[in-house]
Backbone as CSV, one residue per row, in Angstrom:
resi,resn,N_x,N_y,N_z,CA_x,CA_y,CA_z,C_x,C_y,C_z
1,UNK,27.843,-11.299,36.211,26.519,-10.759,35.997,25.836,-10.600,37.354
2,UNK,25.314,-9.462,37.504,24.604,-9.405,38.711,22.748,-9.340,38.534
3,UNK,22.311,-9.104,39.639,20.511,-9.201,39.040,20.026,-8.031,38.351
4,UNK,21.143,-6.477,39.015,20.850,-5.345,38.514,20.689,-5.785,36.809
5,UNK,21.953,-6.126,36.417,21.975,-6.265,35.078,21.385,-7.024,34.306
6,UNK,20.747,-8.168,34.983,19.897,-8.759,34.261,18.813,-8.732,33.830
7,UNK,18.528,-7.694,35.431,17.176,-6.704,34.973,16.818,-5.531,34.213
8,UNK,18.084,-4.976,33.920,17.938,-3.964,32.539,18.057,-4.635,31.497
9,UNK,18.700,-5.797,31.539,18.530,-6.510,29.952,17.081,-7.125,29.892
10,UNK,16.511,-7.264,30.947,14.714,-7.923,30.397,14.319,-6.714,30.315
11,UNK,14.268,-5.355,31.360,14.107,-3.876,30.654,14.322,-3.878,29.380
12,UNK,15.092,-4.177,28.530,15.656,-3.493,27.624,14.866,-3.998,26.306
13,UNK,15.039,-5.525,26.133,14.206,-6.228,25.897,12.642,-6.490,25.871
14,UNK,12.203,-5.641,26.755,10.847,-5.783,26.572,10.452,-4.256,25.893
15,UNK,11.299,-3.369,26.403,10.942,-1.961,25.533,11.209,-2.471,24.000
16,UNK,12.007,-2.990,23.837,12.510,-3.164,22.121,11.354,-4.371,21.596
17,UNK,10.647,-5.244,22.202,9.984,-5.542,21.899,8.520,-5.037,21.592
18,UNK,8.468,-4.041,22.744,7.499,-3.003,22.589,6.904,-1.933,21.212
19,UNK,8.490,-1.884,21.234,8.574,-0.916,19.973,8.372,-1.727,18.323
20,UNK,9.011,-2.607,18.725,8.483,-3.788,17.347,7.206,-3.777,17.343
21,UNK,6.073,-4.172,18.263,5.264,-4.720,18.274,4.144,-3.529,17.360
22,UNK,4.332,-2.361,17.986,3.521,-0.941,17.484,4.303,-0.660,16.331
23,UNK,5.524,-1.009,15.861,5.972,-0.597,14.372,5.097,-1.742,13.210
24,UNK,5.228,-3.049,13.886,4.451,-4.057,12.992,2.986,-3.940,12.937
25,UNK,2.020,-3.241,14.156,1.097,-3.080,14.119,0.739,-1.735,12.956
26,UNK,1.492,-0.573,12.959,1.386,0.418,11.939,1.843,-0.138,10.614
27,UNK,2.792,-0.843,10.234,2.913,-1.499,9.190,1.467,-2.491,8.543
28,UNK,0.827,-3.033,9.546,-0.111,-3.557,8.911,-1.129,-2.870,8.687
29,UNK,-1.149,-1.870,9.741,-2.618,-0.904,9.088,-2.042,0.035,7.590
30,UNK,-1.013,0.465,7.725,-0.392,0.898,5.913,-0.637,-0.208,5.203
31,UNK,-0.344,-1.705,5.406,-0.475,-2.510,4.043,-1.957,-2.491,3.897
32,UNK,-3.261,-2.532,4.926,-4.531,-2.220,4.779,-4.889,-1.187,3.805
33,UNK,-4.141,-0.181,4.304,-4.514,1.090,3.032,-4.148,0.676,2.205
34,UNK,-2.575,0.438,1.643,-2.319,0.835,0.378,-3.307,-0.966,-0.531
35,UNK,-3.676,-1.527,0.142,-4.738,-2.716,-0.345,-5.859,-2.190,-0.978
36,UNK,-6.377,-1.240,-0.129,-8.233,-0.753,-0.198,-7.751,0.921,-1.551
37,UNK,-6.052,1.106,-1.690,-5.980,2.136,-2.250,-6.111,1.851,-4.003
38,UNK,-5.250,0.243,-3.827,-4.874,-0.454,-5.055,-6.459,-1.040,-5.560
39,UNK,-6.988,-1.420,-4.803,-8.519,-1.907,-5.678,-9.245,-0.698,-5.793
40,UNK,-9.269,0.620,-5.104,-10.277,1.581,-5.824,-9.443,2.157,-7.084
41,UNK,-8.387,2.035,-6.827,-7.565,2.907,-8.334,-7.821,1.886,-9.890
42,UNK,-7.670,0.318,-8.988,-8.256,-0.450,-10.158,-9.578,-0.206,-10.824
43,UNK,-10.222,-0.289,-9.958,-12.139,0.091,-10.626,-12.078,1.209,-10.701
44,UNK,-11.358,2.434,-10.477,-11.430,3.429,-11.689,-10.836,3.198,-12.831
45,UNK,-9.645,2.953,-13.030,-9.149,2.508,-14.146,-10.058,1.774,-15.246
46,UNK,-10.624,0.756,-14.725,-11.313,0.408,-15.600,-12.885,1.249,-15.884
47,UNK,-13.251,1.667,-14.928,-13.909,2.657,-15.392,-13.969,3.796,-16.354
48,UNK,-12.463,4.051,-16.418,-12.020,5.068,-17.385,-11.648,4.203,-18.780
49,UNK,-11.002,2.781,-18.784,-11.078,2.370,-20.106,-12.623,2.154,-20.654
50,UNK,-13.938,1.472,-19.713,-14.540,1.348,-20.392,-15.215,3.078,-20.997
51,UNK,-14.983,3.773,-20.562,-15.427,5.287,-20.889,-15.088,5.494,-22.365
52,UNK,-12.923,5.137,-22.307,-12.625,5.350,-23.465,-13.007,4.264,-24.847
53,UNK,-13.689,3.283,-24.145,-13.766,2.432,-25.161,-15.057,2.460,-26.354
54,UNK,-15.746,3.009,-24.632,-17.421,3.474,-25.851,-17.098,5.057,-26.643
55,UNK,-16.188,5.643,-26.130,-15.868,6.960,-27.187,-15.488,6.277,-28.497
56,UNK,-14.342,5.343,-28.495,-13.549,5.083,-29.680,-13.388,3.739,-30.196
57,UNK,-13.991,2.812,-29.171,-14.354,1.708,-29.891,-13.048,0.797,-28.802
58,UNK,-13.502,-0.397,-28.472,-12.417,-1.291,-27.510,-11.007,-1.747,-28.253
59,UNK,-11.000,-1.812,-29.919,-10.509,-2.172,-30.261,-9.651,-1.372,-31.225
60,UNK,-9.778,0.118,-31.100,-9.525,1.320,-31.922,-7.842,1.670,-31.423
61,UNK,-7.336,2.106,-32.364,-5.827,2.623,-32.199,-5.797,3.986,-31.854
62,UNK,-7.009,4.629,-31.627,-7.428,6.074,-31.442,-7.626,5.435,-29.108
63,UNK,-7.816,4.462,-29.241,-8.125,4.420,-27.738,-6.633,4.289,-26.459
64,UNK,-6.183,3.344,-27.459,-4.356,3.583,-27.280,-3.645,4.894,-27.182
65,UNK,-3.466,5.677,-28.193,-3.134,6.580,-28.305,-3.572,8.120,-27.158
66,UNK,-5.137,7.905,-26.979,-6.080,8.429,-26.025,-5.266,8.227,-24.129
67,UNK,-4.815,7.145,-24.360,-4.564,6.900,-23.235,-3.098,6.810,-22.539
68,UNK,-2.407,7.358,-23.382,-1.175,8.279,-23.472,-0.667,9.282,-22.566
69,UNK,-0.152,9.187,-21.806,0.159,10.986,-21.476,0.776,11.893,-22.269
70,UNK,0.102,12.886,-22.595,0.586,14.211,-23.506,2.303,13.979,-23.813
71,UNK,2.690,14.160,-24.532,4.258,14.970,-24.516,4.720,15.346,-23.745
């Protein structure tokens, strides 16, 4: 082993660490979204059952059925 080579392996090593570091950093700003995506889709959701519930009643087999996708 000489120093050349030891110094492209801490080169090498610190780029690949580099690149981890900004892949884990974009990974956490995606798990941020899909977090803030999953609680607004929730409070619509329930927004839309309680919608369907005052049409047909919370406890109606017409509200089930309502909430179906078509055929």
């Amino acid at each position: 082993m000489t120093l050349e080579e030891y110094g492209r392996a801490i080169a090498l090593h610190k780029t690949q660490l580099d690149d981890y570091n900004r892949t884990l950093s974009a990974i956490e700003q995606l798990a941020i979204a899909v977090d803030a995506s999953e609680k607004a889709l929730k409070d619509l959701s329930e927004r839309m059952l309680l919608g369907v519930g005052a049409l047909y009643g919370k406890d109606s087999f017409d509200t089930l059925i309502n909430l179906l996708p078509p055929p």
